[in-house]
NUBA-509854 format. One record per residue (C-alpha): x, y, z; residue number from 0. Coordinates in nm, 3 decimals. Layout:
<nodes>
        X        Y        Z  resi
        X        Y        Z   NUM
...
</nodes>
This chain:
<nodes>
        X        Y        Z  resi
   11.202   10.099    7.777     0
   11.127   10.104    7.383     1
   11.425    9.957    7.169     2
   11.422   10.065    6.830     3
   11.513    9.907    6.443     4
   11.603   10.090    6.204     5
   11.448   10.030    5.864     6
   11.487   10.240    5.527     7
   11.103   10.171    5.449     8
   10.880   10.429    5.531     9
   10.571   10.159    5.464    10
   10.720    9.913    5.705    11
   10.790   10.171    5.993    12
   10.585   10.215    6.294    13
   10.712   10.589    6.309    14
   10.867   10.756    6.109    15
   11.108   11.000    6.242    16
   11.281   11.318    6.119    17
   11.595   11.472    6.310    18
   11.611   11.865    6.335    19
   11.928   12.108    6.413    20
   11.680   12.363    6.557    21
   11.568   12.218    6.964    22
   11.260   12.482    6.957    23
   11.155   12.294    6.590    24
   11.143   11.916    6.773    25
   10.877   11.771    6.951    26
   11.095   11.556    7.163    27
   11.429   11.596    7.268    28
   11.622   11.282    7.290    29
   11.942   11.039    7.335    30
   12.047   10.777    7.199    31
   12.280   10.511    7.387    32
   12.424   10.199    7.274    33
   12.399   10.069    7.595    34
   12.049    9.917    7.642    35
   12.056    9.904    8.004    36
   12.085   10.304    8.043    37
   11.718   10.322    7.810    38
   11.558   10.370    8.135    39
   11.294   10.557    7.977    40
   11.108   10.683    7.634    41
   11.355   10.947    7.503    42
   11.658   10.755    7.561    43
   11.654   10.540    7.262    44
   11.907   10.206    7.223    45
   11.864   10.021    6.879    46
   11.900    9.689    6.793    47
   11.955    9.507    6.486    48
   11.752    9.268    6.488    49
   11.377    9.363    6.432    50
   11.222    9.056    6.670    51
   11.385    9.267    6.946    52
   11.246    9.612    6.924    53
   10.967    9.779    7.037    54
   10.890   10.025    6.737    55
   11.019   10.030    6.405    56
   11.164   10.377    6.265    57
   11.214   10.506    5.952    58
   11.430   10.825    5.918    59
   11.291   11.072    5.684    60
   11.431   11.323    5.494    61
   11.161   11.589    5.519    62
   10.979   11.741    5.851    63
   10.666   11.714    5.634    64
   10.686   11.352    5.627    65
   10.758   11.240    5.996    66
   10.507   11.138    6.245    67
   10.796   11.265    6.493    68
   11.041   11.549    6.484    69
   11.342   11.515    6.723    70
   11.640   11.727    6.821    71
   11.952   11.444    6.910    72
   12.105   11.596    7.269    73
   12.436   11.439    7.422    74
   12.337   11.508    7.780    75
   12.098   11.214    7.892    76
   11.960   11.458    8.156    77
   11.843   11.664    7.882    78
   11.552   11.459    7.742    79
   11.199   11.628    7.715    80
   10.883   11.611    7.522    81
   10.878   11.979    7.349    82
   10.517   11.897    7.243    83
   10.319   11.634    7.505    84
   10.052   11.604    7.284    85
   10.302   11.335    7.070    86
   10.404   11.133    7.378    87
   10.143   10.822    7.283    88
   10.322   10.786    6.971    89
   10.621   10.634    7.155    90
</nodes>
């Protein structure tokens, strides 16, 4: 499944990605791991530092306006979901 880099440039991002409090706001629900073994699919995300490795590139904005993406972070893996299916290609 996808690994992710982090960048702080919004130009050099595949996606950029904003991170809401509100679950019924986000159009994906996901987890993040450190563990790259338990990414076993799309909405588990593992990150890696270096960008040769990864899959997409995400920037974290500041503003909902901004994002391609709008997740809500979950700690229960189980809990993953796409809130709005029409996004899912993006990933």
């Amino acid at each position: 499944m996808p690994k992710f880099f982090k960048t702080d440039i919004a130009s050099g991002a595949d996606l950029k990605v904003f991170v809401t409090d509100i679950r019924s706001d986000a159009d994906a629900v996901i987890f993040e791991t450190s563990d790259q073994w338990a990414a076993t699919e799309k909405l588990i995300w593992c990150y890696t530092d270096i960008q040769g490795e990864a899959d997409k590139i995400v920037c974290f904005t500041g503003s909902q306006w901004d994002a391609d993406l709008v997740v809500f972070k979950t700690d229960v893996q189980s809990d993953v979901a796409w809130m709005n299916s029409g996004k899912e290609g993006l990933l």
